[in-house]
N, C-alpha and C positions, 0 to 999 in steps of 0.2 A: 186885399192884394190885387192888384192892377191885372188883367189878364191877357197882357198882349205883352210879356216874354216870359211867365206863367214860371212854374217851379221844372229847375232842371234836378236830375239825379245822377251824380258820375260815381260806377259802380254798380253793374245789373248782379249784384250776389242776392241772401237773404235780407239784408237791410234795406237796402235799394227798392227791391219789389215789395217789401212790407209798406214801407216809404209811400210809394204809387198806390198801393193799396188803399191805406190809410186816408188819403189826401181824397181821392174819390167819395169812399165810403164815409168822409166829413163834410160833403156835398161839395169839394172844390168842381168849379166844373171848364176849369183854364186849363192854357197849354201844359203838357208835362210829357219829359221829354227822360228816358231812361237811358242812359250810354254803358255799356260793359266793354271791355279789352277785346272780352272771349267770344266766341263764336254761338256758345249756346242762350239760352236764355236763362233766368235765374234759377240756379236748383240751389239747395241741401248737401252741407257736407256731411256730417254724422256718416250718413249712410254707405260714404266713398272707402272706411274706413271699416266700414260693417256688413251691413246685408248685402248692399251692392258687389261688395267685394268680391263678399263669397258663392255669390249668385242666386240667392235665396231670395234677391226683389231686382224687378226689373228697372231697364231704362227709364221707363216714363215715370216711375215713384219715386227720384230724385228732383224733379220739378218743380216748383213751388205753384205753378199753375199752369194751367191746359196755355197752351200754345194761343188758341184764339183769343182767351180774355182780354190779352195786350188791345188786338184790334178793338173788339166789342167794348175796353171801357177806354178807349180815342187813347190809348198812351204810344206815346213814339217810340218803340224801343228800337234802341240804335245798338248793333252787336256788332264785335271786331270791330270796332272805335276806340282810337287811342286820342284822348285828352291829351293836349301836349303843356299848356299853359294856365291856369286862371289870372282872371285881370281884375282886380277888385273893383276898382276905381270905372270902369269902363262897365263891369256887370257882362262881361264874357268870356267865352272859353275858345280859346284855339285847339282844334282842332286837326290834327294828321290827315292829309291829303283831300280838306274839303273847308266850307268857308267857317267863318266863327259860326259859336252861336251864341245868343244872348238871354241873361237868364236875371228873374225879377230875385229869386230865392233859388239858391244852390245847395244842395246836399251833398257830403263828401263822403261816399261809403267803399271807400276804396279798398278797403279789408287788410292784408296783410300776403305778404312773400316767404316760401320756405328759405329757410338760413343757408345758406352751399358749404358743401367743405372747401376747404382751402388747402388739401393736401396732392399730391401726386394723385394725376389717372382716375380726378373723381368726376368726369364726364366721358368716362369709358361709356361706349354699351352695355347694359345691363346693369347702370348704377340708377336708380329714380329716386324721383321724389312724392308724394302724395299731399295734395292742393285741388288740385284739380280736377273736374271730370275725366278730362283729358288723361289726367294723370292715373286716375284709377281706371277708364278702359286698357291704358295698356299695360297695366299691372295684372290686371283680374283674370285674364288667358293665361298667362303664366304659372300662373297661382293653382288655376281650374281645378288640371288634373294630379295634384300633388307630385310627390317624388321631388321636387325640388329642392335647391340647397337656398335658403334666403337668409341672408347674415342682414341685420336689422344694427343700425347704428345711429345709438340713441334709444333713452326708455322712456319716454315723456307718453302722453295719450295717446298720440296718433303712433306710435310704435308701439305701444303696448296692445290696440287694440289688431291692428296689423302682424302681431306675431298668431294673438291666439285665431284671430281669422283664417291665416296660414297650416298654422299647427291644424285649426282643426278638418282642413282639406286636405289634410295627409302630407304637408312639407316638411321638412328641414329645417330648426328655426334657432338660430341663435343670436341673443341678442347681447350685444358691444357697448358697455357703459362706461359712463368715466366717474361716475362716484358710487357708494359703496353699494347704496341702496335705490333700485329704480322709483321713482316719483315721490323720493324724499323731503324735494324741494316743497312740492304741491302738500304734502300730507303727512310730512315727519315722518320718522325710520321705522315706529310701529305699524302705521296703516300701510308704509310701504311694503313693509316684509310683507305686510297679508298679499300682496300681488305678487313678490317676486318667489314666495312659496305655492302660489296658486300658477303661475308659469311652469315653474320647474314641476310640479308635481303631474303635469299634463308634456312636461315632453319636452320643454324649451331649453336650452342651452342656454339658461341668463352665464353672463362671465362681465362682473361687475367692475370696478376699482382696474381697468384696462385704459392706455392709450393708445388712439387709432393713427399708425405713420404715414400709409400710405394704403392707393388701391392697387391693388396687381391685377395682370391682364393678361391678355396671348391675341395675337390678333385683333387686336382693338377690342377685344369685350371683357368681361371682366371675368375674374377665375378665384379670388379671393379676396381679402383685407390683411394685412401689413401690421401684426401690431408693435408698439413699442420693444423692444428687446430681440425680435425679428418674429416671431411665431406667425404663421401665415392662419388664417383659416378661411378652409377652402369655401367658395362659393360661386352659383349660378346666376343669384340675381343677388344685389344690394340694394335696401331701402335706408336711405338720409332722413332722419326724421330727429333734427335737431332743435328744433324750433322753428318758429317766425318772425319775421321782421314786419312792422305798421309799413304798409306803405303811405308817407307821407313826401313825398317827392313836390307834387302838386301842390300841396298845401305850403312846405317849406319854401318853394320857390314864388310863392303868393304873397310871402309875409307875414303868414298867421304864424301864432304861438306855437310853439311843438315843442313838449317834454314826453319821450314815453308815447308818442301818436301825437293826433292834434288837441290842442286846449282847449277844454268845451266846459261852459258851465253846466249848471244842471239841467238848462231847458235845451243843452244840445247846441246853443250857439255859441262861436268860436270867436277868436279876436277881432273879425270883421263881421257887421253885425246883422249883413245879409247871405252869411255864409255859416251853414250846421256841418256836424260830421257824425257819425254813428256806426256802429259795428265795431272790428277790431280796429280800427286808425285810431278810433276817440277815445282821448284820455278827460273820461266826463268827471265833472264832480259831481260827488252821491254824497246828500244829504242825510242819511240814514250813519252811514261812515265817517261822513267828517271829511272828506278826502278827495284826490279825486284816484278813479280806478279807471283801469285799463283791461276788459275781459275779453277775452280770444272765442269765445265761443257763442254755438247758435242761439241761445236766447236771449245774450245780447243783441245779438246784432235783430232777432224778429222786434224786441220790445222796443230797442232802442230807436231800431227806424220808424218802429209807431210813434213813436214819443216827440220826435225830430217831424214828423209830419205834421203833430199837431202846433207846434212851436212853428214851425213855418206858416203855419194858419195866424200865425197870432194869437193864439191860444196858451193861457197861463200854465206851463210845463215844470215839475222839477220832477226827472226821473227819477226814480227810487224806488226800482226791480231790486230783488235781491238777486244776485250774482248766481247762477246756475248751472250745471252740466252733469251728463249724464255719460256712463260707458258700462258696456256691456263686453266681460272677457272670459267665454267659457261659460260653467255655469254659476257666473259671478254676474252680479244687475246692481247697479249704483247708479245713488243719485247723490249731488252735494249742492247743498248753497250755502254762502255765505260772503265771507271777505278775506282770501286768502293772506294779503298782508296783515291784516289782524292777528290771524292766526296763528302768525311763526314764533314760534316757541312758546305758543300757548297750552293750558294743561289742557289733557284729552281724558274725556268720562266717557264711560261706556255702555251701553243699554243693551242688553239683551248676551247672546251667545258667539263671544268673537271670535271661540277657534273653529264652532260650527260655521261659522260666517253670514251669520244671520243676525245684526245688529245693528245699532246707531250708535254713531260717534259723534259728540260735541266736543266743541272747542270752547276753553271758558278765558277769556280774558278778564283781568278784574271783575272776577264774580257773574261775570255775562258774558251770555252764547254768541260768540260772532261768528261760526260755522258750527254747520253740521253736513254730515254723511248717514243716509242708510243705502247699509248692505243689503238687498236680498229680504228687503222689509219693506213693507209696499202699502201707500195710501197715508202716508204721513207728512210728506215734505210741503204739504200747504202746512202741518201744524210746526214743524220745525222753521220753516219761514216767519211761521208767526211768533217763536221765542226770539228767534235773532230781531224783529223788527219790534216788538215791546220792549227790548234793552233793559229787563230786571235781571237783579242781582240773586241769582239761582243758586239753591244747596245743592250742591254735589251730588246727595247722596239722593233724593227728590229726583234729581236727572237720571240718575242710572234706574232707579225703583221702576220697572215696567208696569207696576201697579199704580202709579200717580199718573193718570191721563195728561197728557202733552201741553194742551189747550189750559192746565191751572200752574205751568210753567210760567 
C-alpha cells in the first residue's frame, strides 16, 4: 500500500482502535489517521452499563489504551471530528470546519445510535440514554447514592443490565415492556423467564405486555411515564434503552451497499473496493453461517476491526469469529455465542441445573448447534465455540449428558 495518504479510520470506538492497533503491530509503518465525533478517546462500552456505572472501576478502565500510545505509535488521533462526506471516486473525506483529507484505504467503524422515542416530553430532563461515556457519567451520580425512582423502558441488554446495576445501589427500578417476556426476541420465552424471574426476585418491578403514551413532567423534568390506558408511574429519572440504530449515514450517502448497516464481504470490504466497515455498522458475511450478520457488540467490533486491518493490508481475510457477548445481572454471569438468526425457533437442550441457574444452553437447528449459552458455568465457551464451528449433527441426549466432555461433541 502506497504510504503518502496511508489508512484513515472514521470512528475512534473499539473497532477503530483495534483497527490502528492491528495495522501497526502488522509492521504497517504509513500515515494512519484515527477521527472520532466524541471528545474522548477510544474506551469500552460493557463497562458503561456495569462496573463503571456502579462505581466499582474507575474512569481510566474504560479505555482501550493509555492516552500516550496514540503519540508513541505516530497515530493521528482526531477527537470531536465530524466526518461530513466520503468521496470514493476522489479517496476523500470532508471534513466539518477544516480541510479534506485523503485517504489510500478507509475504515468505516462508525458504530451505531440509541433509537429515541417518539412520544410526548421524551427529551424532558431526567429522560437519558446510555451509548456513551458521556452518557454514563451523567447517569452514574444519580444512580450513586440510591433512593431513586428509575423507570427503565425497554428490556433488551443494556436495560436489563442497568436495572440490576440500579437495583443493586439501593434504587427504585422498574422496567416497562411491550412484549410479554424481556429478551425473548435474543433467547426465546424460556431463557427469558430465567431473567425476568431473576429481576423480580431481587426487587425489580418488571411490568411486561405495557404501552408506553407519553412522558410526564413538571417543570421541564420528568416525574413519570404515561402508559397506555392512562396509569402513570411515578419516576425520577427514565432510561430509553430501546435499541440501536447502524449508523450508516456516511456510507449511504457514498453509494455503498447498505442492508441492515454497510455490505461487507467476509474480508470486511464493502461495495467500493478501497473502502471496509466493522463493528456495529457492518453487515459482514460470515462464512461459518452462510450469511451475512450484523453483531452489536464488543467482540465484534475488537475482532472485526482486527480482521479489517488485516484486509486493508492486503492480507487474505474471511472473518469467521463466532458471534459473542457477555452480561453480568446480579448473581447471574453469561456468556453466549453463536448465530442468533439461526437460532429462532430453534430447539433448546439443556446441560446441567437450569432452575439452580448453573447451566448451558444450546440451540439445535437441524441436528447442529448454532448457539450456545452458559450460565454461571465457566471455562467452557472456547469448547461450545468449537461445537458450533464443527457443524455436526449432535444427539440430544450426548449434549445435555454432563458426563460426555464438550470437545467429542
Amino acid at each position: 500500500m502506497p504510504d503518502s495518504e496511508g489508512c484513515v479510520i472514521v470512528g475512534a470506538g473499539l473497532a477503530g482502535a483495534s483497527a490502528v492497533r492491528e495495522l501497526r503491530e502488522r509492521g504497517f509503518l504509513g500515515r494512519i489517521r484515527l477521527i472520532g465525533s466524541e471528545a474522548h478517546r477510544p474506551y469500552i462500552r460493557p463497562p458503561l452499563s456495569k462496573d463503571y456505572l456502579s462505581g466499582s472501576a474507575d474512569r481510566q478502565s474504560v479505555f482501550v489504551d493509555p492516552e500516550a500510545w496514540y503519540a508513541e505509535n505516530d497515530i493521528e488521533l482526531l477527537t470531536g471530528t465530524a466526518v461530513t462526506a466520503v468521496h470514493p471516486a476522489q479517496h476523500l473525506l470532508a471534513i466539518e470546519n477544516s480541510a479534506p483529507i485523503g485517504y489510500e484505504k478507509l475504515l468505516l467503524a462508525t458504530g451505531s445510535a440509541p433509537r429515541r422515542l417518539t412520544i410526548a416530553n421524551a427529551d424532558l430532563a431526567g429522560v437519558h440514554h446510555l451509548r456513551t461515556l458521556d452518557d454514563a457519567e451523567a447517569l452514574r451520580p444519580l444512580l450513586a447514592e440510591g433512593g431513586r425512582r428509575l423507570v427503565l423502558i425497554g428490556s433488551g441488554w443494556i436495560g436489563m443490565e442497568v436495572a440490576a446495576t440500579a437495583r443493586t445501589l439501593g434504587n427504585e427500578v422498574t422496567i416497562l415492556e411491550r412484549n410479554p417476556i424481556p429478551l425473548a426476541n435474543a433467547l426465546g420465552d424460556e431463557l427469558g423467564t430465567v431473567f425476568a424471574e431473576l429481576h423480580t426476585e431481587n426487587g425489580v418491578d418488571l411490568r411486561p405486555s405495557v404501552v408506553v403514551e407519553s412522558i410526564a413532567g413538571a417543570d421541564g423534568r420528568v416525574t413519570g411515564v404515561v402508559l397506555a390506558g392512562g396509569e402513570v408511574i411515578a419516576a425520577d429519572l427514565v432510561l430509553v434503552a430501546i435499541g440501536v440504530i447502524a449508523n450508516t449515514g456516511l456510507a449511504d450517502a457514498a453509494g455503498l451497499a447498505i442492508d441492515n448497516g454497510v455490505l461487507v464481504d467476509a474480508s470486511l470490504v464493502s461495495s467500493e473496493s478501497d473502502i471496509y466497515a466493522a463493528g456495529d455498522v457492518a453487515n459482514a458475511y460470515h462464512p461459518v453461517a452462510g450469511m451475512h450478520l450484523r453483531s452489536e457488540h464488543w467482540a465484534n467490533a475488537r475482532n472485526g476491526g482486527k480482521a479489517a486491518a488485516r484486509s486493508m493490508l492486503g492480507e487474505e481475510v474471511s472473518y469467521d469469529d463466532i458471534p459473542y457477548f457477555y452480561t453480568d445481572q446480579f448473581d447471574l454471569g453469561m456468556e453466549y455465542s453463536g448465530f442468533g438468526p439461526l437460532a429462532q425457533g430453534a430447539d433448546v437442550v439443556y446441560r446441567g441445573d437450569r432452575a439452580g441457574r448453573e447451566f448451558i444452553a444450546f440451540w439445535l437447528a437441524g441436528g447442529r448447534v448454532v448457539a450456545g449459552m452458559n450460565v454461571n458455568v465457566w471455562d467452557v465457551n472456547d469448547a461450545v465455540q468449537g461445537i458450533i464451528r464443527r457443524a455436526n449433527v449432535v444427539d440430544p441426549a450426548r449434549l445435555a449428558d454432563g458426563n460426555v466432555p464438550l470437545d467429542l461433541l
